[in-house]
C-alpha angles and dihedrals in degrees: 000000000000089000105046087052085055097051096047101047090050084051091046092050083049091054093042093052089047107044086040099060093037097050089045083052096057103026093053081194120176089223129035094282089157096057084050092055091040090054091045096045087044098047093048089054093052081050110056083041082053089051106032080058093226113190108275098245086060095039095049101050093043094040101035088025112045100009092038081060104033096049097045116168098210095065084046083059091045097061088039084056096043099056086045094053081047096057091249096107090139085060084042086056098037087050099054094044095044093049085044092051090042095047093048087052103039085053083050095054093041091051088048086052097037085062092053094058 
């Protein structure tokens, strides 16, 4: 079990690098747009596992292992920081709450979709 945590949160901080820069390539965003997308997307997956009641083995190594690595809470705090250091601590704020509210709502809908499977 130990192992396959390990290899899938290494696979899940390899997702998160590369869809984070390319998504800050493309998106050319003032604020870390890219970090936002990666936690909802993260929190709706472990969601809908946490719904659907898949068997705990399963549910740990995808939920502690890939999500664990993929949503990560300290690069939320890095781009909060950074559009503080920059003079923009309303957009900080508004960041962190907003990712806090979307997160919280994007579990919810993935739990409500997880129970239909």
């Amino acid at each position: 079990m130990l192992i396959a945590v390990v290899l899938a949160g290494g696979v899940g901080a390899v997702c998160r690098w590369a869809c984070d820069t390319a998504l800050t390539r493309w998106l050319n965003a003032s604020w870390p747009v890219a970090v936002f997308l990666i936690n909802v997307v993260g929190s709706f997956f472990t969601g809908v596992l946490t719904g659907a009641t898949v068997e705990f083995p399963v549910f740990n190594v995808c939920t502690t292992g890939f999500c664990g690595a993929f949503t990560t809470f300290s690069t939320l705090m890095v781009g909060w920081l950074e559009l503080t250091l920059r003079k923009r601590p309303v957009h900080g704020v508004l960041y962190v709450g907003g990712t806090l509210l979307a997160c919280v709502l994007s579990v919810w809908l993935g739990l409500a979709t997880g129970s239909r499977l």
